[in-house]
N, C-alpha and C positions, 0 to 999 in steps of 0.2 A: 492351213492358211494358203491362198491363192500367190500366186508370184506375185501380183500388181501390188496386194497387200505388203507384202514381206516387203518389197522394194523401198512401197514408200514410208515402213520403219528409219529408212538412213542407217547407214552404217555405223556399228557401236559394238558394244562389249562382246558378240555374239554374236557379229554379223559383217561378213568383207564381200566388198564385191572386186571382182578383178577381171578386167577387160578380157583376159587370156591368161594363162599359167604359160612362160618361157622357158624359164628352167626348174628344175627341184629345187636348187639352193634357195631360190625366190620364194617359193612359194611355201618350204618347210617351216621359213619363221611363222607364217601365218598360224599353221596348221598345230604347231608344235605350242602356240601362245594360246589358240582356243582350248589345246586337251588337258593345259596346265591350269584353264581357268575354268570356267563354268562350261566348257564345249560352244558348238555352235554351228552357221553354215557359212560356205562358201558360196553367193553366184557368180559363178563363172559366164562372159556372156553378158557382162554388165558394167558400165563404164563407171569412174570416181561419184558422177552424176545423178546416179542411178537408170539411167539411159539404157534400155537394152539393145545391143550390138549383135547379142547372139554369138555362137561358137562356128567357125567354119569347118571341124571335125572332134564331134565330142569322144572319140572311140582314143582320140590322140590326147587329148585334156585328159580323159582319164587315167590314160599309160604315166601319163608324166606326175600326175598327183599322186598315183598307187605307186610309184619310181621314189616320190619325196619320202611318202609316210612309211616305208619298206625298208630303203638305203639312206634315205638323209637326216633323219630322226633317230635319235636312241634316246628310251626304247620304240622300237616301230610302232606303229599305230595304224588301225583298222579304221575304212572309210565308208560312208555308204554312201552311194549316187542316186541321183531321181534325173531325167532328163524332160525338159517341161517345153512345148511346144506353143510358140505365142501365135495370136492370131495372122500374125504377117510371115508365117514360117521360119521365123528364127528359131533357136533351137537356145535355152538357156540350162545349163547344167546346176544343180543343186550339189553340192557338197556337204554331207554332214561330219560332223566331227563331233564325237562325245565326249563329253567331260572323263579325263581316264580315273582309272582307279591305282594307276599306277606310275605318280608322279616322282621326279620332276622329268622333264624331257627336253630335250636340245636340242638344237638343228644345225648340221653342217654348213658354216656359212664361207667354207676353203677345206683344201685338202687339208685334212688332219685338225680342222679346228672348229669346234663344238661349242656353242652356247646355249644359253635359258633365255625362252621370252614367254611372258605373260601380258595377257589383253588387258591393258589400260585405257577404258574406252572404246575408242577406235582403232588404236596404235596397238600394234604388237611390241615392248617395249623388254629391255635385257634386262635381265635379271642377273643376282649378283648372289655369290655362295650362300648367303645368311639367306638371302628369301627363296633359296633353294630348299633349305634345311628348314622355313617355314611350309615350304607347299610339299616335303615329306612326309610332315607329322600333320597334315591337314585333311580330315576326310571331306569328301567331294559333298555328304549330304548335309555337313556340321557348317559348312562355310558360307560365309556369304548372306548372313541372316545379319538382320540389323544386332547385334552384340550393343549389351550394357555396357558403357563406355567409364572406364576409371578418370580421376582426376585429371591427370597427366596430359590424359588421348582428347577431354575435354578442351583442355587448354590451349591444346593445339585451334581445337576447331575457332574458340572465343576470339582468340590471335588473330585468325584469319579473315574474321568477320570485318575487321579493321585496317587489315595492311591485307596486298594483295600475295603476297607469296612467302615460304617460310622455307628455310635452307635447316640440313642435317645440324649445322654448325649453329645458327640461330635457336634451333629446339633443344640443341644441347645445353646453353646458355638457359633459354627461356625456362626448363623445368629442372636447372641443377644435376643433370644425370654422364652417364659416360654417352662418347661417340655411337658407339653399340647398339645401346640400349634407345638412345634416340633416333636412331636410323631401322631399329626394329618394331620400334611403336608407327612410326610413319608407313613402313611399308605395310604394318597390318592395316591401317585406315586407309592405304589403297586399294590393299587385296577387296577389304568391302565396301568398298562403294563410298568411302565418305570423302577422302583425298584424289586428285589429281598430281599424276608424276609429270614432272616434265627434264627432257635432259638434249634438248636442244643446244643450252647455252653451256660455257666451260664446268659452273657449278651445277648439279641436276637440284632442282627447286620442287616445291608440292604447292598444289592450290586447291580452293575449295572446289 
């Protein structure tokens, strides 16, 4: 696929673009939430817009990206670069990142302090122990397929067809079950594609 192409996909589950990489800690979330989800690329060299800006040294983008995926990720993660030259002489970096085999992974976001993100969307988004301990036991080729959906996982969806958002606490309620157990059926309808996380507000909500 052509850059122009890939751009005008829009950024989504599989796909950041980022004006510049500044620091590792910055850019490990990204990198750390594509390897834990389906993989994916970075272009670097490309505004929130999709607007290409170009890199004004890609030899430096690369140091800093191989710098995140090496030291600010555990476990490290292997990158591969393509560098793409637009007809106006800019210079756009490609980042890939593949889906790992060897989940979950974390990204130093301070000295000594380590978290999980997974691509919801567009959003690199934190993960929380339990759906740690789902992307362990998840193989990379087994995920992510549209899954037969039980009663319960149904209900959810019917719910939402009608009100626009559903909380951990509301699902608990609406299908008689524990805390747990409803905060882990939600996160697998996001892992696939059927829910929307959001955790902007004090309580994190899901939407269609």
């Amino acid at each position: 696929m052509n850059l122009r192409a890939l751009i005008s996909r829009g950024e989504g589950e599989e796909l950041e673009f980022k004006k510049k990489t500044t620091h590792p800690t910055r850019i490990s979330r990204t990198l750390a939430s594509l390897a834990n989800t389906r993989g994916g690329k970075v272009l670097v060299g490309v505004d929130d817009d999709g607007r290409v800006v170009g890199v004004r040294d890609a030899e430096e983008e690369m140091f800093v990206l191989r710098e995140a995926a090496a030291h600010y990720i555990e476990p490290p993660l292997t990158l591969h670069f393509r560098e793409i030259e637009t007809e106006d002489d800019r210079i756009v970096l490609i980042v890939e990142v593949p889906e790992s085999q060897n989940k979950p992974h974390r990204a130093q976001i301070a000295p000594g302090e380590w978290r999980g993100y997974i691509r919801v969307r567009d959003e690199s988004v934190q993960t929380s122990s339990l759906t740690e301990k789902l992307l362990e036991r998840q193989q990379p080729e087994a995920r992510f397929e549209k899954l037969p959906l039980t009663k319960d996982e149904l209900r959810v969806l019917e719910y939402l067809r009608t009100t626009p958002r559903i909380t951990v606490a509301q699902y608990t309620k609406l299908i008689n079950v524990s805390r747990r157990r409803a905060y882990r059926t939600l996160i697998k309808l996001t892992l696939h594609g059927y829910l929307r996380y959001h955790d902007k507000e004090k309580e994190p909500y899901y939407t269609l």
